[in-house]
N, CA, C and O atoms as a GROMACS GRO file, in nm:
protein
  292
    1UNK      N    1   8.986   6.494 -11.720
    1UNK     CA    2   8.984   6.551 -11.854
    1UNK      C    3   9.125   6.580 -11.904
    1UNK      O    4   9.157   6.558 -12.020
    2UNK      N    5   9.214   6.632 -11.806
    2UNK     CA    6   9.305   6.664 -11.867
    2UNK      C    7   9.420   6.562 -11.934
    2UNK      O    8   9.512   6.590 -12.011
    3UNK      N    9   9.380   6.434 -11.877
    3UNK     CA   10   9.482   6.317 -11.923
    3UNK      C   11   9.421   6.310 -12.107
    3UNK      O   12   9.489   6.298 -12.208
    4UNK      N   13   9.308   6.321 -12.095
    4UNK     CA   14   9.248   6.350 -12.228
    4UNK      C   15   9.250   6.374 -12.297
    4UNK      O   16   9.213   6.316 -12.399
    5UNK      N   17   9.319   6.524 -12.279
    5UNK     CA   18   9.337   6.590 -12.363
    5UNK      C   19   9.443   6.609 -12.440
    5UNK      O   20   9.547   6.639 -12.382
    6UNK      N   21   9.445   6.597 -12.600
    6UNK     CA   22   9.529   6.628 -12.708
    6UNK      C   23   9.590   6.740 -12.747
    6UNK      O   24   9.598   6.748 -12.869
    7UNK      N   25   9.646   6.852 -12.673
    7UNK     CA   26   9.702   6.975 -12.731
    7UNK      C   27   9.679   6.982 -12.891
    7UNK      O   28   9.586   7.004 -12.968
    8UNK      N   29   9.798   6.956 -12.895
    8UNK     CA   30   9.810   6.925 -13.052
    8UNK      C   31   9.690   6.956 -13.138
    8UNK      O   32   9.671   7.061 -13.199
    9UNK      N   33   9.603   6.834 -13.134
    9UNK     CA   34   9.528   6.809 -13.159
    9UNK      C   35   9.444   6.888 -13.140
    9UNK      O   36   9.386   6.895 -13.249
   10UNK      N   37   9.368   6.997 -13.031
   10UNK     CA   38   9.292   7.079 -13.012
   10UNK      C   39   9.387   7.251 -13.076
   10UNK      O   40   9.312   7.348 -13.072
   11UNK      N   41   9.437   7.261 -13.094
   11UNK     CA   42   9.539   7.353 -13.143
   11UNK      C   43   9.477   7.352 -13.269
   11UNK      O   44   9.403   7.442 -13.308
   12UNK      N   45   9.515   7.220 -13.351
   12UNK     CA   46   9.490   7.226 -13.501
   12UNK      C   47   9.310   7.234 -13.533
   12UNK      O   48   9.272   7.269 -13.645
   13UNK      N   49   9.246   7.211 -13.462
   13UNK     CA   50   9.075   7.210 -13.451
   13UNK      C   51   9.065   7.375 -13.495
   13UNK      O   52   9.037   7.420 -13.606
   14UNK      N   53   9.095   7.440 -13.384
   14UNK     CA   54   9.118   7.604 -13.409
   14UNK      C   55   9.193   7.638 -13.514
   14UNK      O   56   9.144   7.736 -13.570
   15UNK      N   57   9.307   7.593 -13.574
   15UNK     CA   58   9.334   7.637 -13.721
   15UNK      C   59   9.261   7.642 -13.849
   15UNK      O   60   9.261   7.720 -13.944
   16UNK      N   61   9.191   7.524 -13.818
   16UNK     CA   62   9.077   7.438 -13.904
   16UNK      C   63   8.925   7.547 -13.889
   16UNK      O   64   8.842   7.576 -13.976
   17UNK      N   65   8.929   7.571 -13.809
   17UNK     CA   66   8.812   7.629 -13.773
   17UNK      C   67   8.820   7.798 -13.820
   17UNK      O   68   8.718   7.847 -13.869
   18UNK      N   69   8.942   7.886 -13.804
   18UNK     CA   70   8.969   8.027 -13.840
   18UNK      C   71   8.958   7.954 -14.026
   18UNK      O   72   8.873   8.004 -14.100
   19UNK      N   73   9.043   7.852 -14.076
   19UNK     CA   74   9.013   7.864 -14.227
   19UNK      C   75   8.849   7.817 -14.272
   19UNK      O   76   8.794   7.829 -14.381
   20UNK      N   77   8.811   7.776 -14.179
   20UNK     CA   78   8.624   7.769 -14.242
   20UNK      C   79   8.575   7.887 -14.232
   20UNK      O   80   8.500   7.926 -14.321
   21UNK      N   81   8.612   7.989 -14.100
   21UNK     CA   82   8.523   8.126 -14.127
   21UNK      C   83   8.594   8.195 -14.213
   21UNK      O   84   8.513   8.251 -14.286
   22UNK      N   85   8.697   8.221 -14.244
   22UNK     CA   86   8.740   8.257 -14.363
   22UNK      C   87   8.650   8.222 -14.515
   22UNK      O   88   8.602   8.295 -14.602
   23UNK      N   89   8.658   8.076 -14.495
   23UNK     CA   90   8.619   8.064 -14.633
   23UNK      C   91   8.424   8.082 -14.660
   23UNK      O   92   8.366   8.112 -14.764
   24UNK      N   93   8.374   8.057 -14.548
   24UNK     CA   94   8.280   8.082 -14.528
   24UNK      C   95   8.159   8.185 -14.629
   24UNK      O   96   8.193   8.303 -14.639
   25UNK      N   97   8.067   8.158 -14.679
   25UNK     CA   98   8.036   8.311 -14.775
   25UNK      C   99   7.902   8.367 -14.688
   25UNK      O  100   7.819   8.306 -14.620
   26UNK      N  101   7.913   8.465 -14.710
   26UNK     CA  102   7.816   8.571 -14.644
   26UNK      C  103   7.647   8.496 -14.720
   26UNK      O  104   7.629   8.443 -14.830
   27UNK      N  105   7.533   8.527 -14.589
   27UNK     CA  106   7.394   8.503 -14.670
   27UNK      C  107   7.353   8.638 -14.757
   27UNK      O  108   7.387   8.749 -14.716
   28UNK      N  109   7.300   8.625 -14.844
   28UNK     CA  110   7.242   8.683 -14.886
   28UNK      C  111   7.145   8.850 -14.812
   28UNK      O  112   7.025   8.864 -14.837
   29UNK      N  113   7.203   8.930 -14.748
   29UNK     CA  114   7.178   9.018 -14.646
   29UNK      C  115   7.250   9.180 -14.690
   29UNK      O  116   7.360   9.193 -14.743
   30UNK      N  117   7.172   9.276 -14.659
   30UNK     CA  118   7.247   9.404 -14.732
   30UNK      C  119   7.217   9.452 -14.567
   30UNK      O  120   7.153   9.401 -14.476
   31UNK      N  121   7.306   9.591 -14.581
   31UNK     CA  122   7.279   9.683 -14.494
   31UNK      C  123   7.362   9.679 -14.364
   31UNK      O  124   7.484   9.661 -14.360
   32UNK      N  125   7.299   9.695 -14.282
   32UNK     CA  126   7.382   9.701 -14.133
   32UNK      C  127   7.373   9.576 -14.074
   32UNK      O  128   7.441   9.560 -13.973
   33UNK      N  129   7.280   9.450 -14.129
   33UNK     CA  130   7.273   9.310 -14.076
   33UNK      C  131   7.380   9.229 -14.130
   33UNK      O  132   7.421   9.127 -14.075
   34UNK      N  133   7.445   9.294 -14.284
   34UNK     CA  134   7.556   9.222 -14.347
   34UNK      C  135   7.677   9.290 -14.232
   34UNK      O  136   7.746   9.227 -14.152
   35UNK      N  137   7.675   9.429 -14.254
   35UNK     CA  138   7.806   9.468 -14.156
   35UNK      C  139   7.847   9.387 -14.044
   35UNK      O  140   7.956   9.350 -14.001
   36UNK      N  141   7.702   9.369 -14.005
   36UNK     CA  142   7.730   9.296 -13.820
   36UNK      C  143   7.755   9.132 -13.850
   36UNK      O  144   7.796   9.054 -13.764
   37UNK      N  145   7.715   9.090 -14.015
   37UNK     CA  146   7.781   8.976 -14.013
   37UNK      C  147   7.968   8.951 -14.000
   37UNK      O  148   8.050   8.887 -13.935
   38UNK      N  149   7.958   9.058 -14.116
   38UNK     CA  150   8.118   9.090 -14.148
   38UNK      C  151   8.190   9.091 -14.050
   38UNK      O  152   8.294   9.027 -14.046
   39UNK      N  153   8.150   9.158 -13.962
   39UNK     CA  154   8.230   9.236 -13.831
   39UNK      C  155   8.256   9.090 -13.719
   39UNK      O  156   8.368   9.058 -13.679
   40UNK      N  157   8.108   9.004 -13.676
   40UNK     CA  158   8.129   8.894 -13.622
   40UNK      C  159   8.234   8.747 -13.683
   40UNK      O  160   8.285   8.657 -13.617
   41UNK      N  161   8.236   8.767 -13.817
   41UNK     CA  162   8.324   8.659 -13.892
   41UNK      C  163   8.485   8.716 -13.875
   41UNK      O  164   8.573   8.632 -13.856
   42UNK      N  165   8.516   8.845 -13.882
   42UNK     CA  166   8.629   8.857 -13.819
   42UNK      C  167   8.677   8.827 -13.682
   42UNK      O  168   8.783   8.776 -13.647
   43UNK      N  169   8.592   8.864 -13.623
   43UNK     CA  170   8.632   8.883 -13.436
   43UNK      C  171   8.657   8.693 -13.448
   43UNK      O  172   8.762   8.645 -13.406
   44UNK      N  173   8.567   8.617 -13.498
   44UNK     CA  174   8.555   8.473 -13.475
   44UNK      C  175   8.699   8.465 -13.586
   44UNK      O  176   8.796   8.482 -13.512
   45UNK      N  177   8.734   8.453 -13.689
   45UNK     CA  178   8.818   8.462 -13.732
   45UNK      C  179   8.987   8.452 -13.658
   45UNK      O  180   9.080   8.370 -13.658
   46UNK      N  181   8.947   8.637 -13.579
   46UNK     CA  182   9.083   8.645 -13.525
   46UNK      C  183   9.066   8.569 -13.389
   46UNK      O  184   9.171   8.559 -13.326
   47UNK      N  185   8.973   8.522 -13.339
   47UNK     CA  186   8.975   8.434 -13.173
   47UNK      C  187   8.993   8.305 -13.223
   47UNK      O  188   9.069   8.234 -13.156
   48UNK      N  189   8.934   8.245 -13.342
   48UNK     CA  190   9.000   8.096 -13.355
   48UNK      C  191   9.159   8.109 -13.429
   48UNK      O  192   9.232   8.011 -13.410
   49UNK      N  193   9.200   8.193 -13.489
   49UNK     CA  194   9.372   8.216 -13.552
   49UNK      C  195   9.456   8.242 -13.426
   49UNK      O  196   9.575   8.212 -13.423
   50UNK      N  197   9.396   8.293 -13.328
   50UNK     CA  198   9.498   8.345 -13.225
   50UNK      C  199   9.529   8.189 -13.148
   50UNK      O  200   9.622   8.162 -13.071
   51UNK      N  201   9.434   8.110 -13.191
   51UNK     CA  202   9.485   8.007 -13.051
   51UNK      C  203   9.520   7.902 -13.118
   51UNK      O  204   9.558   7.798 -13.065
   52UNK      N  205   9.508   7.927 -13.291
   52UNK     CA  206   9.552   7.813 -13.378
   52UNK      C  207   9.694   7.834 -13.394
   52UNK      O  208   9.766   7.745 -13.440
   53UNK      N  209   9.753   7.981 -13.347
   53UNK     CA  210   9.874   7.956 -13.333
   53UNK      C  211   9.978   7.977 -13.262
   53UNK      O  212  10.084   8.037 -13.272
   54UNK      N  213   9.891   7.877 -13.144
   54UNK     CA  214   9.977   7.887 -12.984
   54UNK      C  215  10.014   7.777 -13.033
   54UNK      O  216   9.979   7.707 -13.128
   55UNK      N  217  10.136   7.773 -12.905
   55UNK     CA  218  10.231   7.658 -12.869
   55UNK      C  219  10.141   7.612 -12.704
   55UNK      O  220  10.132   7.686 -12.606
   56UNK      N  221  10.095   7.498 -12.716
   56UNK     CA  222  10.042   7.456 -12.623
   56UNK      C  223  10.113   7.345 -12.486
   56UNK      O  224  10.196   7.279 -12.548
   57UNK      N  225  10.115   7.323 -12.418
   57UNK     CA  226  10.146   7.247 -12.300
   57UNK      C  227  10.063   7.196 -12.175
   57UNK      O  228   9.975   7.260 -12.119
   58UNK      N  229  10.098   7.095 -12.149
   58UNK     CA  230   9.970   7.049 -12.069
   58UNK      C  231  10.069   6.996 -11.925
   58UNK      O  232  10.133   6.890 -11.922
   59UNK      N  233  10.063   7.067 -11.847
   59UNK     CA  234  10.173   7.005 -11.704
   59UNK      C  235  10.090   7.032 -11.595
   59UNK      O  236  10.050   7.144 -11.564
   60UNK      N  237  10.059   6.894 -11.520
   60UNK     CA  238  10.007   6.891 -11.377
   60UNK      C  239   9.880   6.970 -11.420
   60UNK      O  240   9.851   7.080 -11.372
   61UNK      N  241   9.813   6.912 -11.504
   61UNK     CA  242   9.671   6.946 -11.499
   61UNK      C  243   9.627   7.087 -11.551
   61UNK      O  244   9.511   7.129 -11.546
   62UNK      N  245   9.760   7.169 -11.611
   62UNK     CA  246   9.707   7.304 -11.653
   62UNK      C  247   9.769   7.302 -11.816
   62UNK      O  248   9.854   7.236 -11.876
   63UNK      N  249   9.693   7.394 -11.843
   63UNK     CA  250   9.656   7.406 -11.978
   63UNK      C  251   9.771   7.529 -12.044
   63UNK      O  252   9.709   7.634 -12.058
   64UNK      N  253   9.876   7.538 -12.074
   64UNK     CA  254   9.903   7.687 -12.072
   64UNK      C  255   9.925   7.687 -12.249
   64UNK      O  256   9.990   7.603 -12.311
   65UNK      N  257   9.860   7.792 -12.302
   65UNK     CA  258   9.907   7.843 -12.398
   65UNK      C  259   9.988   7.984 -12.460
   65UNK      O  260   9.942   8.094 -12.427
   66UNK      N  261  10.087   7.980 -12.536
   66UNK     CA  262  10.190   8.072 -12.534
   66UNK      C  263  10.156   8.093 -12.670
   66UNK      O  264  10.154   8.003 -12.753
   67UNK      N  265  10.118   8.266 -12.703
   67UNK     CA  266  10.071   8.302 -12.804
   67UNK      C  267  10.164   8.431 -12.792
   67UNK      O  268  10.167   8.507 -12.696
   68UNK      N  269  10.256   8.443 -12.934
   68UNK     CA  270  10.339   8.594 -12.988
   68UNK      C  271  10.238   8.663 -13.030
   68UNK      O  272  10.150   8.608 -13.097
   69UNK      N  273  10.233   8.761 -13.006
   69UNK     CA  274  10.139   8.873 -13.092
   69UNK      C  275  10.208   8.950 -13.101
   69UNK      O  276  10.140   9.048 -13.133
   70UNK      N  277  10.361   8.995 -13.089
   70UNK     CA  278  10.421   9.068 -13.205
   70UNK      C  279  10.405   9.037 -13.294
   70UNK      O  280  10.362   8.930 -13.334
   71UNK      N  281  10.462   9.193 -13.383
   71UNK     CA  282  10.467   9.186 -13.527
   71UNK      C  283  10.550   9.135 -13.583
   71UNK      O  284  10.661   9.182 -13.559
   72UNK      N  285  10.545   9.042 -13.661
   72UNK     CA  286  10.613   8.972 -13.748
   72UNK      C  287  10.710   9.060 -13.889
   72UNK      O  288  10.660   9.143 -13.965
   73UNK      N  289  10.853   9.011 -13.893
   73UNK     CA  290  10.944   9.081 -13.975
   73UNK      C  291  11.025   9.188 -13.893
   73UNK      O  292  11.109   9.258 -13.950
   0.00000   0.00000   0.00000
């Protein structure tokens, strides 16, 4: 698998993927079933943004990704 695999390419999938739940619109739902939507479109949000903006590397079969989560400025 790992000769396979496209960093790059799987990097930008996850960028692609945090701007669809973003753009995404809520169903039609009030109450505490909308909250728990809200609440799940972030968490998915911030888990596909966090890895859309690693720097990825692929050596001897491992996968490593290098993600800043300092604050920026």
């Amino acid at each position: 698998m790992a000769d396979e695999l496209d960093v790059g390419a799987m990097i930008e999938r996850f960028r692609q993927r945090a701007k669809a739940v973003r753009e995404r619109g809520l169903p039609p739902v009030e109450g505490p079933e909308r909250r728990r939507l809200m609440a799940q479109a972030q968490i998915d949000y911030q888990d596909f943004a966090i890895i859309g903006d690693a720097e990825g590397s692929l050596e001897d079969g491992i996968l490593t990704l290098r993600v800043d989560l300092r604050p920026r400025g």
